[in-house]
VEXDREN-2710 file (C-alpha; in Angstrom, 1 decimal):
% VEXDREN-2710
k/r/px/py/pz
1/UNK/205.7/124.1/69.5
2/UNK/208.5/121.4/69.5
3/UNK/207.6/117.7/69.9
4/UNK/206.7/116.5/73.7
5/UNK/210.3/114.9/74.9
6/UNK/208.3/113.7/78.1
7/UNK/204.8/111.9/78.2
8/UNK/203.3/110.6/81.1
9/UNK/200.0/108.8/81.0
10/UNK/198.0/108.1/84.2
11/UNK/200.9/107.9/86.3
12/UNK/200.4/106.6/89.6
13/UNK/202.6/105.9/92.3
14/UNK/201.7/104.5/95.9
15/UNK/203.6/103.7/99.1
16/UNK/201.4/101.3/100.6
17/UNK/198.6/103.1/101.3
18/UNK/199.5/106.3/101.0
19/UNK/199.2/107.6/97.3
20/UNK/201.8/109.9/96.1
21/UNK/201.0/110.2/92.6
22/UNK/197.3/110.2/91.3
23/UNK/196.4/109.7/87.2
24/UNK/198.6/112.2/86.2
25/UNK/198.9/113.1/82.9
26/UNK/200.9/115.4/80.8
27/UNK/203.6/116.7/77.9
28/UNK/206.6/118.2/78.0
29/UNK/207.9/119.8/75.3
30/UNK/211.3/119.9/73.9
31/UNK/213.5/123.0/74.7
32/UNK/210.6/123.9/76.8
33/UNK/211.4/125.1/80.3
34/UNK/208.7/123.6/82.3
35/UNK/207.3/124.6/86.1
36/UNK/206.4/122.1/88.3
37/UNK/205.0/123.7/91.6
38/UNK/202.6/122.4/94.5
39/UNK/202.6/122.6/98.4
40/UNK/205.4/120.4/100.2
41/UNK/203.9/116.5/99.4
42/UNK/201.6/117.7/96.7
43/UNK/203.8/114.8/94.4
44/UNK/206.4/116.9/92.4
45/UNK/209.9/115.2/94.0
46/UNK/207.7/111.7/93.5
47/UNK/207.0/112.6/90.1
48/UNK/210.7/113.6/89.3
49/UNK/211.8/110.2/90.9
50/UNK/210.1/108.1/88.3
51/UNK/210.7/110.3/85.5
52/UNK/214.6/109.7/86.1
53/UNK/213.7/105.7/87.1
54/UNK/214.3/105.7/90.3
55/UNK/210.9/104.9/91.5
56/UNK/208.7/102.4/89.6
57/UNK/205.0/103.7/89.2
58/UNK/202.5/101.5/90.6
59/UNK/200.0/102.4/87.6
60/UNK/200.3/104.7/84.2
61/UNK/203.2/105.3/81.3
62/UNK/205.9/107.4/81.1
63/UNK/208.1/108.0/77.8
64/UNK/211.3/110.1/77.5
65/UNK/212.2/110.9/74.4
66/UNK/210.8/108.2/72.9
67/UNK/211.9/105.6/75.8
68/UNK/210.0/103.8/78.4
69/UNK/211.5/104.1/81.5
70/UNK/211.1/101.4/83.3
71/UNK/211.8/99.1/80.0
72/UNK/214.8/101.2/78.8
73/UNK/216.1/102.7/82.4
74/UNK/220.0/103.1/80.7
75/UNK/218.7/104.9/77.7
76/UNK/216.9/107.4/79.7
77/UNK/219.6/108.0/82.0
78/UNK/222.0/108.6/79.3
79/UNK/220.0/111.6/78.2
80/UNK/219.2/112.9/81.7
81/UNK/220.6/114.9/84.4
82/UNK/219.2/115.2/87.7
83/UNK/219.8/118.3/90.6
84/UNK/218.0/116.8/93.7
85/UNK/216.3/118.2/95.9
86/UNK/218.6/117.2/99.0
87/UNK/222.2/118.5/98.5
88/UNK/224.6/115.8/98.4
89/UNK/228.6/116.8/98.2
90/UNK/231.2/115.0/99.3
91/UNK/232.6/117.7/102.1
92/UNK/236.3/116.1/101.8
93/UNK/236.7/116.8/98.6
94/UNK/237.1/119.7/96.5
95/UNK/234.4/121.7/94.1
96/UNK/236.0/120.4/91.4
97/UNK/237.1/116.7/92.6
98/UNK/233.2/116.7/93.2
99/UNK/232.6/117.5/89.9
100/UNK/234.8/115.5/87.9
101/UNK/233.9/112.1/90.4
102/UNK/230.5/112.6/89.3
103/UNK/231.3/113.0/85.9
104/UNK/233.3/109.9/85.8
105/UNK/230.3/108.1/86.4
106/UNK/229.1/108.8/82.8
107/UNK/232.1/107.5/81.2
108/UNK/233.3/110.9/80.2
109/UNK/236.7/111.5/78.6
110/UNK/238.6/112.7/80.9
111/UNK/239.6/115.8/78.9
112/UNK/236.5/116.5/77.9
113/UNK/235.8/116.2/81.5
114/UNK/237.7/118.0/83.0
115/UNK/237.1/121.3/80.3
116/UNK/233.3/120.5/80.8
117/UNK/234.3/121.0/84.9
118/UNK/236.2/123.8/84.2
119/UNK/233.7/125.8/82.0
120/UNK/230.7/125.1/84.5
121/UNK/232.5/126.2/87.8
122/UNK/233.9/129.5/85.7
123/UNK/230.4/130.1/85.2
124/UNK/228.8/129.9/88.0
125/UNK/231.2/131.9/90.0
126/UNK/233.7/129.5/91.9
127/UNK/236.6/131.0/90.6
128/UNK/239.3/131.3/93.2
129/UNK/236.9/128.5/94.8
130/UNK/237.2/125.4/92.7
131/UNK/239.9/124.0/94.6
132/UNK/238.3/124.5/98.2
133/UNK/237.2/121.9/100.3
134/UNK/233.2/122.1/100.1
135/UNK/233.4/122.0/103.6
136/UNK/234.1/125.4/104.0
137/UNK/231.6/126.0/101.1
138/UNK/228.1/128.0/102.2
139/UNK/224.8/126.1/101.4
140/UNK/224.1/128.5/98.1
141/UNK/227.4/127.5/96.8
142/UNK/226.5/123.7/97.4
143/UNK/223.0/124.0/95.6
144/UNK/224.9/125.4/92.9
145/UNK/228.0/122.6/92.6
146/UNK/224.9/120.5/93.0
147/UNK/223.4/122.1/89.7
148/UNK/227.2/121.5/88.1
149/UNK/227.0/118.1/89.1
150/UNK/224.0/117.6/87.1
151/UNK/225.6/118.9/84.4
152/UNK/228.7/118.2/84.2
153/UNK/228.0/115.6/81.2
154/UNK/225.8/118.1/79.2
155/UNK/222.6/115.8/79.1
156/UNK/219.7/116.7/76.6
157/UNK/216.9/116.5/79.7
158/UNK/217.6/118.4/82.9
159/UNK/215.6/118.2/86.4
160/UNK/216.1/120.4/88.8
161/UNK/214.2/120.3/92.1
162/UNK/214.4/123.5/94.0
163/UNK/218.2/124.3/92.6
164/UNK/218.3/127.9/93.9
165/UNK/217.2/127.1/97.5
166/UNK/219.0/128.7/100.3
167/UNK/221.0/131.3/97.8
168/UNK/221.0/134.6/98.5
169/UNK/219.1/137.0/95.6
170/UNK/222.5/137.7/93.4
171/UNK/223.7/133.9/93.1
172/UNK/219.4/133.2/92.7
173/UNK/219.6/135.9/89.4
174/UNK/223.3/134.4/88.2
175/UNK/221.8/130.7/88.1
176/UNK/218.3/132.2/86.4
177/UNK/220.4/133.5/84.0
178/UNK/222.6/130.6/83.6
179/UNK/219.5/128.2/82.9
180/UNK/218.2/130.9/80.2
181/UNK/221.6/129.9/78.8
182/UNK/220.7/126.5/78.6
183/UNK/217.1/126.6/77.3
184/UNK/219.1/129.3/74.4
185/UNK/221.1/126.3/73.6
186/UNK/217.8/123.7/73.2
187/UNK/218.1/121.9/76.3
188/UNK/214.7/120.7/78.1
189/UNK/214.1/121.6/81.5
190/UNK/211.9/120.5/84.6
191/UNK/212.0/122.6/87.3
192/UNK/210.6/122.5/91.0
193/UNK/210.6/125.9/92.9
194/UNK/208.7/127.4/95.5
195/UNK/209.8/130.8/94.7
196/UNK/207.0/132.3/92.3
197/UNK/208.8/135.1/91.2
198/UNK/211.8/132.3/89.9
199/UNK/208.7/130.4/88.2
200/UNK/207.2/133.9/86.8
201/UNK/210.8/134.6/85.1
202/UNK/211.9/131.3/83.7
203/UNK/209.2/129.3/83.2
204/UNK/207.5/128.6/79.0
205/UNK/204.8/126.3/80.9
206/UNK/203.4/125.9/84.6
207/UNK/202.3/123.0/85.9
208/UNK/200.2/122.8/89.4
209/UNK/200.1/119.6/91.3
210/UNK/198.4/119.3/94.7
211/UNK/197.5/115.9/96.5
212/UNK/199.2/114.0/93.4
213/UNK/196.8/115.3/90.9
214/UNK/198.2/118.2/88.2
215/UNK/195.3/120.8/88.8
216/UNK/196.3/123.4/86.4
217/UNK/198.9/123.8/83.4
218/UNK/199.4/126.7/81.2
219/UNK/201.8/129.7/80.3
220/UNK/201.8/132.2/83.1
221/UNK/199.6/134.4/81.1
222/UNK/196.7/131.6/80.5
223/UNK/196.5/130.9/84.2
224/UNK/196.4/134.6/85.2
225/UNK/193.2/135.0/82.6
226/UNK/191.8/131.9/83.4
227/UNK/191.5/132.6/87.1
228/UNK/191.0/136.5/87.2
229/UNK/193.9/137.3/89.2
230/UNK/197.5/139.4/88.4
231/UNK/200.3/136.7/89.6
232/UNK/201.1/133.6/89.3
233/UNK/201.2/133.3/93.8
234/UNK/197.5/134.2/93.6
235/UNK/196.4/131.0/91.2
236/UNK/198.5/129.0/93.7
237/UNK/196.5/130.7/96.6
238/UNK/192.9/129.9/94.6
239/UNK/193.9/126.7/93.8
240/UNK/195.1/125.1/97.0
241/UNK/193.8/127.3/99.4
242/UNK/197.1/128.5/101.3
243/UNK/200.4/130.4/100.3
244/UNK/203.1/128.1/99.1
245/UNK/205.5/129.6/101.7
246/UNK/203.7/128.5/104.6
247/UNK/204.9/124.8/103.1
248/UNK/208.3/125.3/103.8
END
């Protein structure tokens, strides 16, 4: 196995008394494609918001690649990209003036740019679409301009909370595929999903987090032995007690 890109180290993370994030520990591996899954406020989003230095934790370390985040916020950003979980397009501009305006923001060229925009929208299917208002875009197509967004500026480190939500099954498969691509080409990946079939498919490592503690971690494979059952929705279910779509 690779070297861990991520460490975090007791992390804790309160809002006043209310505690988001509870002594949670962990290592992600580089070019690993890692899982993060829990009910709806088990801690993941809150987790991925101080990864990316958004949020500062109350308590614990985090490292990314090497970096502290708090300490050295730019460097970490500079390797990041981050799909949240709330899609946020501009709905008076186009697909692609989306794109490249969040591009911009990393100082790319703007050739480089603008082929970088190009090769992501060819890829995940807005041709003929580019140019169109993302007003008149469906929500699937704006989770996945989100997704470009992210990636516009080809970071090392990608999070993705919940990037295929609200597509229909054939865009879900082409973005699965699409972030096999990635991980091909060495990329790290976090992802949030509350499809288990998605996690099943995509993910090297699972991580389960419930009440801001990680409860379980392991390949697909170690947590169906370790708790006797045959999917991965059935070690959710012993684990927290209730199906992860009755979160949603």
């Amino acid at each position: 196995m690779n070297e861990p890109i991520i460490v975090i180290e007791d992390l804790v993370k309160r809002f006043g008394d209310s505690t988001a994030v509870d002594n949670l520990s962990l290592k992600i591996f580089e070019g690993e494609l890692f899982g993060l899954l829990g009910p709806n406020g088990a801690g993941k989003t809150t987790t991925i918001n101080v990864l990316c230095g958004l949020f500062k934790p109350t308590g614990g370390k985090v490292l990314v690649d090497g970096f502290d985040v708090q300490k050295e916020t730019s460097k970490v950003k500079s390797l990041i990209g981050v799909c949240p979980q709330d899609t946020a397009v501009f709905k008076y501009l186009t697909g692609r003036e989306n794109v490249e305006l969040f591009g911009s923001l990393y100082g790319l060229p703007k050739e480089k740019l603008r082929r970088n925009a190009s090769t992501l929208l060819n890829r995940l299917g807005f041709n003929g679409y580019a140019d169109v208002l993302t007003s008149k875009y469906s929500g699937g197509m704006k989770r996945r301009l989100s997704l470009i967004m992210a990636l516009v500026h080809d970071p090392e480190i990608a999070f993705l909370d919940e990037p295929t939500v609200g597509m229909d099954p054939q865009s879900r498969h082409a973005v699965w595929t699409f972030l096999r691509e990635l991980k091909g080409h060495g990329k790290t990946i976090i992802l949030t999903t509350h499809y288990m079939e998605e996690a099943e498919n995509l993910c090297d490592r699972i991580g389960i987090v419930d009440h801001g503690k990680l409860i379980a971690v392991g390949t697909l494979d170690e947590l169906k032995e370790q708790y006797g059952v045959n999917c991965l929705e059935d070690v959710f279910m012993q684990l927290t007690g209730r199906k992860i779509r009755d979160e949603m």
